[in-house]
C-alpha positions as a printed Julia matrix, in Angstrom:
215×3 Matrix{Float64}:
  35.39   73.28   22.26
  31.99   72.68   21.56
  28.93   74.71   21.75
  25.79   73.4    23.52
  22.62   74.37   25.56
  24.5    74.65   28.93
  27.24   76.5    27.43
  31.24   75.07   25.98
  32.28   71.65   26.43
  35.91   71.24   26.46
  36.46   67.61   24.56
  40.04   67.37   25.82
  38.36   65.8    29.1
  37.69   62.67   27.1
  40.9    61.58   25.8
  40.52   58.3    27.45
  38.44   56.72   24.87
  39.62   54.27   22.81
  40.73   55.31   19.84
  38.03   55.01   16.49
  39.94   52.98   14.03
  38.22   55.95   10.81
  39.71   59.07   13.0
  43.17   60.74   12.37
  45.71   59.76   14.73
  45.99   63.19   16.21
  42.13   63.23   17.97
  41.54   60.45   19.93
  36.73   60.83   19.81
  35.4    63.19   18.81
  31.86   63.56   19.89
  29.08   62.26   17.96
  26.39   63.17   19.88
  25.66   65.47   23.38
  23.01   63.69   25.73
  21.72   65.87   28.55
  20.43   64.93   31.62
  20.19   66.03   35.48
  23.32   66.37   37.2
  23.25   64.7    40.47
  25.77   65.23   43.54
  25.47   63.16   46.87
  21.9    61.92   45.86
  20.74   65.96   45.78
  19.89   67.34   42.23
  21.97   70.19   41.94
  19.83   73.18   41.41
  15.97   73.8    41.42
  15.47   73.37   37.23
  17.63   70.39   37.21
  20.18   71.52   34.95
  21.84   69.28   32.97
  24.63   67.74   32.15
  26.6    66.4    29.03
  28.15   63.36   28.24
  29.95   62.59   25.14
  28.76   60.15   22.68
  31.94   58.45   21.01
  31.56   57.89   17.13
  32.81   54.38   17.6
  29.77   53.81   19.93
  27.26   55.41   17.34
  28.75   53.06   14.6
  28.43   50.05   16.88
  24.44   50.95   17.9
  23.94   51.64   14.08
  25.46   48.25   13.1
  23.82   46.41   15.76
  20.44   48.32   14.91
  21.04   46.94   11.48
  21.72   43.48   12.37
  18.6    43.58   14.23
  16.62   44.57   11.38
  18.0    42.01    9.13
  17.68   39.24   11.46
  13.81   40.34   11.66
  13.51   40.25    8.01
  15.18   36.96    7.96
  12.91   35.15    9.99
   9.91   36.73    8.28
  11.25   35.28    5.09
  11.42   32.07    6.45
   7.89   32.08    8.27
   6.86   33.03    4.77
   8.38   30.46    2.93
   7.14   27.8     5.23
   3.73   29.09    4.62
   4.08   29.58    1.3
   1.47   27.14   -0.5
   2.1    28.37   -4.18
   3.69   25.44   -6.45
   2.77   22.53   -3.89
   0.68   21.15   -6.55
   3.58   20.89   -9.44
   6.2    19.13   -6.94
   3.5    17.05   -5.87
   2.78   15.69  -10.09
   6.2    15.97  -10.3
   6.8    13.22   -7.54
   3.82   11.04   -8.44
   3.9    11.2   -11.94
   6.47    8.59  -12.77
   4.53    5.8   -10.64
   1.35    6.5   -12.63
   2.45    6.75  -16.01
   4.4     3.34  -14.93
   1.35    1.81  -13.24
  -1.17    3.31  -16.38
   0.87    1.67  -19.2
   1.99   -1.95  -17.02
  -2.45   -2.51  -16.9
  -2.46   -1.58  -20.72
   0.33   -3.3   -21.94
  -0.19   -6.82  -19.48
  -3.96   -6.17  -19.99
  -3.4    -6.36  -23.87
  -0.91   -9.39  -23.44
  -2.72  -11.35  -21.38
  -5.97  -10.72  -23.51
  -3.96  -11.86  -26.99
  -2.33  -15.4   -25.01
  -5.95  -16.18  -24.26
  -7.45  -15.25  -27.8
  -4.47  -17.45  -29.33
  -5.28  -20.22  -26.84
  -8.74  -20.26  -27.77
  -8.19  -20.07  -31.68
  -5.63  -23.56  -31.27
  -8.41  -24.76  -29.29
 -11.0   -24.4   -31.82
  -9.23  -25.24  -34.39
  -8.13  -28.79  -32.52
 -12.1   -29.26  -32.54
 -12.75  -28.06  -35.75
 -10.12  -30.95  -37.33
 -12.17  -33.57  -36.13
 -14.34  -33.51  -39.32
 -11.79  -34.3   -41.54
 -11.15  -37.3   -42.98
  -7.78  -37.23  -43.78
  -4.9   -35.62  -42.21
  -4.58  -32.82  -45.25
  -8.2   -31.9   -44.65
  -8.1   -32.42  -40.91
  -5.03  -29.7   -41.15
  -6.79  -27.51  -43.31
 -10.13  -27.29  -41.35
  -7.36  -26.66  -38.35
  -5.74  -24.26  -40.16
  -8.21  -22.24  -41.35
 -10.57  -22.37  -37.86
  -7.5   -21.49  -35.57
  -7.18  -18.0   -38.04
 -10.94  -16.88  -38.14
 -11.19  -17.54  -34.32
  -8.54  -14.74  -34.03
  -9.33  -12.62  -36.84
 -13.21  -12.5   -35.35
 -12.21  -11.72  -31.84
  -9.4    -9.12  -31.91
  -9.42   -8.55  -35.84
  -5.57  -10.19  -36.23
  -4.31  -10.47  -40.0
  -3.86  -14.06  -40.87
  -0.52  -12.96  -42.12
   0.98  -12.49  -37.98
  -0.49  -15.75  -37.6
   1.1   -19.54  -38.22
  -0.9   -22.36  -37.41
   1.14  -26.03  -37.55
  -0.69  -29.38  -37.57
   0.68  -32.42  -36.36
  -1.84  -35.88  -36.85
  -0.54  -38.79  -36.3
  -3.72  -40.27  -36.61
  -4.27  -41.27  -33.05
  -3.78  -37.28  -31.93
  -4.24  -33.93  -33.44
  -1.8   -31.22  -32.24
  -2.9   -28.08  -33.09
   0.03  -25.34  -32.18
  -1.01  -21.25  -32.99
   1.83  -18.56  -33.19
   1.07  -14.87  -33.59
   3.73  -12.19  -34.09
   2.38   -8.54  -32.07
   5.3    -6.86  -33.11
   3.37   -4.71  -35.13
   0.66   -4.53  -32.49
   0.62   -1.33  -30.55
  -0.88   -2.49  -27.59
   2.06   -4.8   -27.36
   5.06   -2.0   -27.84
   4.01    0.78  -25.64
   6.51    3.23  -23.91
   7.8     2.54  -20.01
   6.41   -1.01  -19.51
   7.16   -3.48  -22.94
   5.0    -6.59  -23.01
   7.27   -9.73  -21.72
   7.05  -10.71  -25.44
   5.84  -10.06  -28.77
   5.62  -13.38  -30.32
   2.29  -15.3   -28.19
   1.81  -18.89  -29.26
  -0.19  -21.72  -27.48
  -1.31  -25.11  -28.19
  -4.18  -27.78  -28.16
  -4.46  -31.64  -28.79
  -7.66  -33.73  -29.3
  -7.56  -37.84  -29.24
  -9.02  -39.57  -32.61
  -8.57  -42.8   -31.63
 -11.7   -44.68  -31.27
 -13.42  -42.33  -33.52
């Protein structure tokens, strides 16, 4: 029996439940909860206060409203934590440098290292081609290749301050033609060895000619 406002409720009534799996075998619901409201017979409330009446609350229905109260609750939070993460701003800046890094480090040291290249094949160029010039003051081929020699190396060492030691200069006069060929070893030169992008070579070497004939 149980003891409420309108006075003992016998629970044997309400045997036909289902059984709650957490219950002994031997009661079948016991009530969780009393609910009261107007009893109501043929449409007419029953008495001028509207008394009430009870109805028993199974536990296995209390679990089932608390679970799905729960579910509800964690569903909200759920999609709140989504709608915040998609709003979420905070390290957009790191994954963006972290994507477009790469391509401007790679882009950064391909203009310094084809810049530099390209800069040394025409200061090599233009040393042969001086000293091709130059050799035309000689009188013989020894001091036609010496004047050729020695022009082709101050051209470079003036212009981008290269040691005559990274640079070979060969002289071929065959007394019609001078053939003045320039060969300069950067593998020593930075600009020619940097990280990510490698110059397409290390070793730059060009050539001139100048007729003598008719001289």
């Amino acid at each position: 029996m149980i003891e409420n406002r309108s006075g003992p409720v016998d629970i044997r009534r309400f045997h036909g439940c289902d059984r709650h799996p957490g219950l002994d075998p031997v009661s079948r619901c016991l009530p969780a909860a009393v609910e009261a409201g107007p009893r109501i017979e043929s449409g007419v409330t029953k008495g001028g206060a509207a008394p009430t009446t009870n109805r028993i609350v199974p536990v296995c229905e209390v679990e089932h409203r608390s679970a799905l109260k729960t579910l509800r609750k964690m569903r909200v939070r759920a999609d709140a934590t989504g709608a915040a993460l998609v709003r979420d701003r905070r390290g957009v800046a790191v994954v963006e440098l972290a994507l477009t890094l790469p391509v401007l480090l790679t882009l950064m040291f391909g203009i310094l290292t084809g810049g530099s290249w390209l800069a040394l094949s025409h200061a090599v160029q233009q040393g042969a081609n001086e000293g091709a010039r130059a050799a035309i003051a000689g009188l013989t081929q020894a001091e036609r290749a010496t004047i050729a020699t020695d022009t082709a190396r101050a051209a470079l060492r003036q212009s981008y301050g290269i040691d005559a030691a990274d640079v070979a200069v060969t002289v071929n006069d065959d007394g019609a033609r001078i053939a003045v060929a320039v060969r300069y070893d950067g593998s020593a030169n930075p600009l020619l060895s940097l990280p990510i992008m490698p110059a397409p070579a290390t070793v730059i070497e060009r050539r001139a000619s100048i007729v003598l004939s008719g001289l």
